[in-house]
MARPA-411071 format. One record per residue: residue in one letter; x, y, z of N, C-alpha, C, O in turn. Coordinates in pm, whole numbers, padded with zeros to 5 digits, always signed. Layout:
BEGIN
aXYZXYZXYZXYZ
...
***
This chain:
BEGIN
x+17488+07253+05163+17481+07167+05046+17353+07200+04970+17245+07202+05029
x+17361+07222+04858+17262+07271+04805+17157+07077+04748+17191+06960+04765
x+17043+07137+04686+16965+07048+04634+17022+06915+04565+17041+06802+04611
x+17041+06967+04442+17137+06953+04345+17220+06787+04405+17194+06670+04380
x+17331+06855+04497+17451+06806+04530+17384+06682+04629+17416+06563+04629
x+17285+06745+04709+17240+06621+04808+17155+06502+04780+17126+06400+04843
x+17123+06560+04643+17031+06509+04551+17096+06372+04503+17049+06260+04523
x+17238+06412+04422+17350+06331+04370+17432+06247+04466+17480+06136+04438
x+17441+06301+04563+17498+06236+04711+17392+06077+04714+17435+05962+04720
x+17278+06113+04710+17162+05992+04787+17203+05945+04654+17271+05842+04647
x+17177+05995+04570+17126+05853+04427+17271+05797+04442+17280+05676+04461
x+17392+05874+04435+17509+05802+04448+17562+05672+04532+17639+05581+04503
x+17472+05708+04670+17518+05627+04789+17399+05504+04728+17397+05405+04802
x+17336+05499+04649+17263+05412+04634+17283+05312+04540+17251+05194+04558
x+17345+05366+04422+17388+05341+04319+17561+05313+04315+17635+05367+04232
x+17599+05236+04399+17771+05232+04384+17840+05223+04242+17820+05147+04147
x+17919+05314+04260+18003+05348+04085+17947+05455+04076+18036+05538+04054
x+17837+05509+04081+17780+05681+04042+17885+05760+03989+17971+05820+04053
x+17867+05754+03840+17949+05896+03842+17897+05973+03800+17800+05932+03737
x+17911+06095+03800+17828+06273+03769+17808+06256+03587+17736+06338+03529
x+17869+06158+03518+17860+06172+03372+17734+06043+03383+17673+06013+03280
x+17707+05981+03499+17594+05854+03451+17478+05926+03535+17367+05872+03534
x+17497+06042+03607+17394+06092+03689+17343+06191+03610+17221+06206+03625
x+17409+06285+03507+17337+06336+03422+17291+06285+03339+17196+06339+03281
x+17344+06146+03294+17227+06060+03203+17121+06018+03241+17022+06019+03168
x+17120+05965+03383+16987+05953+03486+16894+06083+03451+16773+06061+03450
x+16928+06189+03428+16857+06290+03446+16806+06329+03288+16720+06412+03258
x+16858+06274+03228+16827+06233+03047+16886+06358+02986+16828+06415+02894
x+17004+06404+03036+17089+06544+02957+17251+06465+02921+17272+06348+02956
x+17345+06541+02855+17470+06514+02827+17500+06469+02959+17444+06486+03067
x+17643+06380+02907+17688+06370+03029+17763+06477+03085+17773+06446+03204
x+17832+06606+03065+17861+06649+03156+17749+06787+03195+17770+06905+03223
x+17657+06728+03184+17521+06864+03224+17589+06892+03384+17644+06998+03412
x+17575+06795+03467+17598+06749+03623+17714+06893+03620+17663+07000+03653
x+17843+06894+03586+17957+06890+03595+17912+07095+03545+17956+07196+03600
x+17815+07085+03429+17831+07250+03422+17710+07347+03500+17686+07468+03499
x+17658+07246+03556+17581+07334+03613+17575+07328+03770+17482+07354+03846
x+17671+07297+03789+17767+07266+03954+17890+07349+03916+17959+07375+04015
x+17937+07397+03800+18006+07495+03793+17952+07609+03765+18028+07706+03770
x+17814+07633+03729+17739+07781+03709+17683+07792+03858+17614+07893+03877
x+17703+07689+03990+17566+07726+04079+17510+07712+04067+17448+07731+04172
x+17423+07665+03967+17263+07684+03921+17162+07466+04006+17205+07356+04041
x+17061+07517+03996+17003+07368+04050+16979+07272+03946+17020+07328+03844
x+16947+07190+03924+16922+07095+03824+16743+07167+03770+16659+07221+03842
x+16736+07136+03607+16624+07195+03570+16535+07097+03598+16565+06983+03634
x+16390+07156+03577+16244+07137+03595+16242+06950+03490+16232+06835+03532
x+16258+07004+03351+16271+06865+03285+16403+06742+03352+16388+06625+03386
x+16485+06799+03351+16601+06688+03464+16521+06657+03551+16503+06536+03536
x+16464+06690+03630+16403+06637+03746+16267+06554+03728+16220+06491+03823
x+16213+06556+03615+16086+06509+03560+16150+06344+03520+16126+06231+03562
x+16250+06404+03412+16308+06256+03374+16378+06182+03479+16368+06059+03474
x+16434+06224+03556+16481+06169+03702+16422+06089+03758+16464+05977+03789
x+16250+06165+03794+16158+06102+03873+16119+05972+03800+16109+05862+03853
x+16098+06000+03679+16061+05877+03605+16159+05746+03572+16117+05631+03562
x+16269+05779+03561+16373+05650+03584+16376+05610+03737+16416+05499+03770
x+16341+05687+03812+16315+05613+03969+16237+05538+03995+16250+05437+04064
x+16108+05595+03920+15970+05492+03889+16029+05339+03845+16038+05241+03918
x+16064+05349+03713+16133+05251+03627+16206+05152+03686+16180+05033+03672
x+16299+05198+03755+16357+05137+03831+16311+05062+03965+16346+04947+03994
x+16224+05147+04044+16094+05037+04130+16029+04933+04108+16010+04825+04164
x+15978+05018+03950+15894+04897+03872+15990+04732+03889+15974+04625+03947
x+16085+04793+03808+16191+04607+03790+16225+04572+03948+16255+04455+03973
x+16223+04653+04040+16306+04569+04127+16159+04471+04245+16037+04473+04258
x+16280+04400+04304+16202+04266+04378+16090+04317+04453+16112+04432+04490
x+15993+04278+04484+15877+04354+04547+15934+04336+04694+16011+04250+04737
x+15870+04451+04762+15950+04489+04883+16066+04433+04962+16088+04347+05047
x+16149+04556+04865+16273+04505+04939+16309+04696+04970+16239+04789+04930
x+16434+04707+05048+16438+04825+05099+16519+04910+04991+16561+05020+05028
x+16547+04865+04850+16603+04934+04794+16470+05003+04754+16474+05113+04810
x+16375+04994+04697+16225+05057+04690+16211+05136+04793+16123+05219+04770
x+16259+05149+04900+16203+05237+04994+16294+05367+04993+16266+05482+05026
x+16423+05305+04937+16534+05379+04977+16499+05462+04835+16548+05575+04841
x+16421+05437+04698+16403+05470+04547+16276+05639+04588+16275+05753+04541
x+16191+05573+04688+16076+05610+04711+16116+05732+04817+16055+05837+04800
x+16197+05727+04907+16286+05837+04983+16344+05956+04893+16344+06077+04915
x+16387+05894+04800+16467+06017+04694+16355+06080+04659+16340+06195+04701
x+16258+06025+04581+16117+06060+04511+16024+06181+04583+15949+06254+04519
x+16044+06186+04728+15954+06243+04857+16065+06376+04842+16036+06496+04846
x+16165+06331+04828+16310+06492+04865+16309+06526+04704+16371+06622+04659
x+16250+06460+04642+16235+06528+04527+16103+06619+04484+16097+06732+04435
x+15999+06520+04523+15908+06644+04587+15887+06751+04634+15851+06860+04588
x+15919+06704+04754+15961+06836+04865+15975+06937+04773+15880+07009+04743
x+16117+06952+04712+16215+07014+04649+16111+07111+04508+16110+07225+04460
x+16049+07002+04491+15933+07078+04353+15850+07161+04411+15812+07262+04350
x+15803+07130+04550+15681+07204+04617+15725+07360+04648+15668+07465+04616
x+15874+07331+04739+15922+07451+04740+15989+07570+04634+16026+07687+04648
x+15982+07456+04501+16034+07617+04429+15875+07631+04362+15838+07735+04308
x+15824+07561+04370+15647+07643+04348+15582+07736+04427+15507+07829+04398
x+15639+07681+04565+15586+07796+04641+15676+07923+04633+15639+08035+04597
x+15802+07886+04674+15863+08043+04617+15816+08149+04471+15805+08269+04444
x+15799+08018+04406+15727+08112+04270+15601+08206+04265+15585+08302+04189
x+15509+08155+04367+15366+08185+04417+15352+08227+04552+15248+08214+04616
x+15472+08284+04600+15472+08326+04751+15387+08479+04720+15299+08516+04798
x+15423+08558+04599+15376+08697+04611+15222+08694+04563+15141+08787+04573
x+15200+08566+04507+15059+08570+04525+14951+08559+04577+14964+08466+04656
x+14816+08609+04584+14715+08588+04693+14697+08449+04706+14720+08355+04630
x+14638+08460+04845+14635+08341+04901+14522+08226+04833+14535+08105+04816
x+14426+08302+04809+14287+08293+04745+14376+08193+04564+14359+08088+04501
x+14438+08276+04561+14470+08233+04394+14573+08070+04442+14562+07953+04403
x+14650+08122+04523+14726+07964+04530+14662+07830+04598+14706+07715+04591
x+14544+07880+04667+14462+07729+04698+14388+07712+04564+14375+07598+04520
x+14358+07778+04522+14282+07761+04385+14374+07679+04289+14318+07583+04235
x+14519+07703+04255+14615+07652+04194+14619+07518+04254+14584+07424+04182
x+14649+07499+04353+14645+07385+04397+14563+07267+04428+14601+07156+04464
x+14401+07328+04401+14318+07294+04394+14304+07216+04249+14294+07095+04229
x+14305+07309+04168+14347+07234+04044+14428+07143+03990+14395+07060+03905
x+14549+07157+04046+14655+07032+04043+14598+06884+04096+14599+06776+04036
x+14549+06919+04231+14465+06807+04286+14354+06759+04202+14339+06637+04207
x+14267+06829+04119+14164+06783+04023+14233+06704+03945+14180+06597+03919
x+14342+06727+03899+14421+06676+03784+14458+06499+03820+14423+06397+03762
x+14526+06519+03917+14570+06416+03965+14477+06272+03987+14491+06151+03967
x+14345+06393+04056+14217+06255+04087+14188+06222+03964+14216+06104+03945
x+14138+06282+03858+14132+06257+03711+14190+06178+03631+14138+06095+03557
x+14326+06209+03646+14404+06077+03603+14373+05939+03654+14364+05830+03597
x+14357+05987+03803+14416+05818+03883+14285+05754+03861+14290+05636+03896
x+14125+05802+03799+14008+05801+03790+13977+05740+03659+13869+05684+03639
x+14104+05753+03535+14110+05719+03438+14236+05623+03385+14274+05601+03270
x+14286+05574+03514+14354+05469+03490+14295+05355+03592+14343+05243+03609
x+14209+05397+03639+14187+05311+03746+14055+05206+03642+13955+05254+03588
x+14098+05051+03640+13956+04983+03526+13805+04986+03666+13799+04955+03785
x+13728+05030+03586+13560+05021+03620+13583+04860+03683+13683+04801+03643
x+13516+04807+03754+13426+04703+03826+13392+04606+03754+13280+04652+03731
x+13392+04527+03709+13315+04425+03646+13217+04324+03726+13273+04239+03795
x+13081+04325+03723+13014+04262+03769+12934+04121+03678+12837+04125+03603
x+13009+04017+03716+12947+03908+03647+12823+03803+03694+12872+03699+03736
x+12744+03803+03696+12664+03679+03732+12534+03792+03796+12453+03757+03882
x+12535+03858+03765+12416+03934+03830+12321+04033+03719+12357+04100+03622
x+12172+04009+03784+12081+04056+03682+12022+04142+03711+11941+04191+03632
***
């Protein structure tokens, strides 16, 4: 079973009614994107999977605070990961080793940066 399909399998089993024309809208393409690119073979693209991740978010956001559908939202999110890590690394397998901790090094800068600039400063009141 490829990515793709196991991909559509989980959100499906999660989502009762799923159909491949509301799963490529999940993924923010036509509805039958699902349908032609399960007939080319091909995996779901880089932006599908971006907008994906982010209606999963979305969807965490609204729902009841811990309940197991969040966990079950947050499971897809990790195999969706996964799934990003490994076609990065296939992309950067022929490169030195030296250059891909460095790449990744940078990604990680990125990330702390952000979370560094959404995160509000301290407020200290009553003190002189």
């Amino acid at each position: 079973m490829t990515f793709t399909e196991e991909l559509y399998e989980k959100i499906s089993n999660l989502y009762v009614g799923m159909t491949v024309r509301g799963f490529s809208e999940l993924c923010g393409k036509s509805p039958s994107y699902y349908g032609s690119i399960k007939a080319q073979n091909l995996e779901l693209s880089s932006s599908a999977i971006a907008h994906l991740m982010e209606g999963i978010e979305e969807r965490k956001m609204a729902a009841p605070a811990s309940t197991q559908f969040i966990t079950q939202l947050s499971n897809i999110q990790r195999f969706i990961a996964d799934e990003i890590a490994q076609r990065h690394h296939k992309c950067s397998a022929n490169q030195n080793i030296k250059i891909r901790h460095m790449l990744l090094e940078a990604v990680g800068n990125l990330a702390d940066q952000e979370l560094d600039n959404r995160t509000p400063t301290p407020v200290f009141i009553g003190l002189n």
